[in-house]
C-alpha positions as a Markdown table, in Angstrom:
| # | Residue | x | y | z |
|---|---|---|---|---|
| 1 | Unk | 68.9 | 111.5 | 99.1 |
| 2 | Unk | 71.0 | 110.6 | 95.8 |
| 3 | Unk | 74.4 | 110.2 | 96.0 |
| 4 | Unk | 77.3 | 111.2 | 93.5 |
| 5 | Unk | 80.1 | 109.3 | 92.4 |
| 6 | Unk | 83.7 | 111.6 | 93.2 |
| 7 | Unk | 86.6 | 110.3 | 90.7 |
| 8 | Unk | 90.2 | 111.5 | 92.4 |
| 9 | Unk | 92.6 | 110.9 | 89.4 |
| 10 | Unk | 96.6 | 110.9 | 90.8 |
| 11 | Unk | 97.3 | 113.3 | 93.2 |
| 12 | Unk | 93.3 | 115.5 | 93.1 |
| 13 | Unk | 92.4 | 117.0 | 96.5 |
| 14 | Unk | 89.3 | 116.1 | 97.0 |
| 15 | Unk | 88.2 | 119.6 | 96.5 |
| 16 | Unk | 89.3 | 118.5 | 92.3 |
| 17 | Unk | 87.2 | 115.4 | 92.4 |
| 18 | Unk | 84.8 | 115.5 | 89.3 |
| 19 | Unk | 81.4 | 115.0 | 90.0 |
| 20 | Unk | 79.1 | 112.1 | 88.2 |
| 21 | Unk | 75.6 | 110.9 | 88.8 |
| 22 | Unk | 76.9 | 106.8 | 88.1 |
| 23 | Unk | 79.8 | 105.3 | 88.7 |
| 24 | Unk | 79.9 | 104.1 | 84.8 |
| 25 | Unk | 80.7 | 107.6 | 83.9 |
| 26 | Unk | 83.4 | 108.1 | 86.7 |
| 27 | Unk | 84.8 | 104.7 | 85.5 |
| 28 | Unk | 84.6 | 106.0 | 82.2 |
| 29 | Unk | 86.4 | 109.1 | 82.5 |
| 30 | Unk | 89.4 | 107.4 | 84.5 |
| 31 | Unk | 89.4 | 105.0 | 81.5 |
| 32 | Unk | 89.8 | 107.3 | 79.3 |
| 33 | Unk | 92.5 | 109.1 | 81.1 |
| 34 | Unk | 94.8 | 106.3 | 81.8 |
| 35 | Unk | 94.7 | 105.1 | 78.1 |
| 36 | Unk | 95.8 | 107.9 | 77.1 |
| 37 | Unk | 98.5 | 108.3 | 79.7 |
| 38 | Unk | 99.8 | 104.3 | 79.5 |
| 39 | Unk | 100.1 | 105.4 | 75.4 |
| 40 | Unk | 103.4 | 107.4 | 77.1 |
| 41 | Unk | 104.3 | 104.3 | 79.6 |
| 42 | Unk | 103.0 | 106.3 | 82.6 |
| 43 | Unk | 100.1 | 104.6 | 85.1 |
| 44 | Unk | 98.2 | 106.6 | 87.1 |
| 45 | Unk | 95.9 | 105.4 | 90.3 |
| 46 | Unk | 92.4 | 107.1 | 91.1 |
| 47 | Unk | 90.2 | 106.8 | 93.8 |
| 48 | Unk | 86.2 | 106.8 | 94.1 |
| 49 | Unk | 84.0 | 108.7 | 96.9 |
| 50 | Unk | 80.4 | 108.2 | 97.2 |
| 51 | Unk | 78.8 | 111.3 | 98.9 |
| 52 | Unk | 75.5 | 113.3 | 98.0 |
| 53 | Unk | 77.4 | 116.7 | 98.1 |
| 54 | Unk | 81.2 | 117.5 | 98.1 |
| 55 | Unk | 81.2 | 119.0 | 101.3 |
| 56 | Unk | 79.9 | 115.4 | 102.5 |
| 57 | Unk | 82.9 | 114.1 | 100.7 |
| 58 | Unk | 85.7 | 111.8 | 103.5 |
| 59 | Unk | 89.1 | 111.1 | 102.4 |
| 60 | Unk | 88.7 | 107.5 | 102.9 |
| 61 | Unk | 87.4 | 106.0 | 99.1 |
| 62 | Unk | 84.8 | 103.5 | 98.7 |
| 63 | Unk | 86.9 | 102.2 | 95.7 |
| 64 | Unk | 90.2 | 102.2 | 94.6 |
| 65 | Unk | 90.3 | 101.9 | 90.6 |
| 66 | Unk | 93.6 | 101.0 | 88.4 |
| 67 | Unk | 94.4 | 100.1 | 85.0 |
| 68 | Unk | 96.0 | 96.1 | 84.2 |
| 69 | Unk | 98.2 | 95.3 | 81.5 |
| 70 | Unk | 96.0 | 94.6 | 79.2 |
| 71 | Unk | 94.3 | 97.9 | 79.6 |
| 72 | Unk | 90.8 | 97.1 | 81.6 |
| 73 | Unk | 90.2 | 98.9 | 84.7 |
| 74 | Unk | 90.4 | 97.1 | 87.8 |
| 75 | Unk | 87.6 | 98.2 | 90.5 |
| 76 | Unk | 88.4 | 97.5 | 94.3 |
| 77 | Unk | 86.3 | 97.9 | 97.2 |
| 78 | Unk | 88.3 | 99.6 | 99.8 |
């Protein structure tokens, strides 16, 4: 059974997680999103869930990702 990588950005339910096939791409997109946000001085936390279907989906993450100052994204187990 494959599983899917579930990015929570901020405050997403888990209902507004986006789907991706590899975590590369969910790291990606947060990435891309906190750049753009820290270009206005905001930060912005986002969680990952590994699950093969949203329903499947717990509230717990599996990693906790966050951007450091020198703008490369920080992966933690949790």
């Amino acid at each position: 059974m494959k599983n899917f990588w579930y990015l929570r950005i901020g405050d997403d339910t888990l209902d507004e997680a986006l789907r991706f096939a590899q975590k590369v791409d969910a790291v990606s997109e947060y990435r891309r999103v906190a750049k753009e946000l820290a270009q206005y001085g905001q930060a912005i936390d986002a969680s990952l869930h590994i699950a093969p279907s949203r329903a499947e989906v717990v509230e717990y993450p599996d990693f906790v990702l966050s951007l450091n100052e020198s703008g490369r994204v920080v992966t933690e187990q949790a």
